[in-house]
N, C-alpha and C positions, 0 to 999 in steps of 0.2 A: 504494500500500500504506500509505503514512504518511497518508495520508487515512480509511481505513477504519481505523486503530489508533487515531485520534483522534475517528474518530463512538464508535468503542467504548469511552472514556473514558480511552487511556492520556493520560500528560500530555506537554508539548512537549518538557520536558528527555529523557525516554525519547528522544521520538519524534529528538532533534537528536543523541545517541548511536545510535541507530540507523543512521541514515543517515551519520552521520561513519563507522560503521565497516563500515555496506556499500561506503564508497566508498574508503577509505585502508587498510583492513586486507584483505590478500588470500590466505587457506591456499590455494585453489584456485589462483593463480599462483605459488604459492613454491616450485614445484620449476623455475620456469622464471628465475624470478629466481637462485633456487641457482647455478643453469649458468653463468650471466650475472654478478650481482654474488660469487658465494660464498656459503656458508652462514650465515655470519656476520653477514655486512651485511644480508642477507636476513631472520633472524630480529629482527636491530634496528630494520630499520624497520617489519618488523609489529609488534613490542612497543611502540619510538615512537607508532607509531601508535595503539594498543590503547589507550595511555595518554594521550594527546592526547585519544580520543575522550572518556575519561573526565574529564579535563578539562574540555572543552565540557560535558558534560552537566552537571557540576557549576556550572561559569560558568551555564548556561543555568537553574538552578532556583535559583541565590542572584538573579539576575537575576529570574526569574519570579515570584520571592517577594514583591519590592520592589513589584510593579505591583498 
């Protein structure tokens, strides 16, 4: 899929938030983590996460920028 977003011109920074957060951010697992860590811890590390991804993406186009 990051293949075909990137024949279609998005750019790498998108493309590396994308994929950081299909793979660290999970709504679809958080009623299972609820069960398991608690609601709490559960909504932190998808927020962490969410944020982190934004992160990258941000590292990834002050980086892209330079080249």
């Amino acid at each position: 899929m990051a293949g075909m977003l990137i024949d279609s011109g998005v750019g790498y920074p998108v493309i590396a938030v994308f994929i950081t957060t299909l793979m660290m951010v999970g709504i679809v697992t958080l009623p299972l983590e609820r069960r398991f860590f608690g609601t709490r811890v559960a909504v932190a590390r998808n927020a962490l996460s969410l944020i982190g991804a934004l992160v990258i993406g941000l590292t990834m186009a002050s980086v892209w920028s330079l080249l």
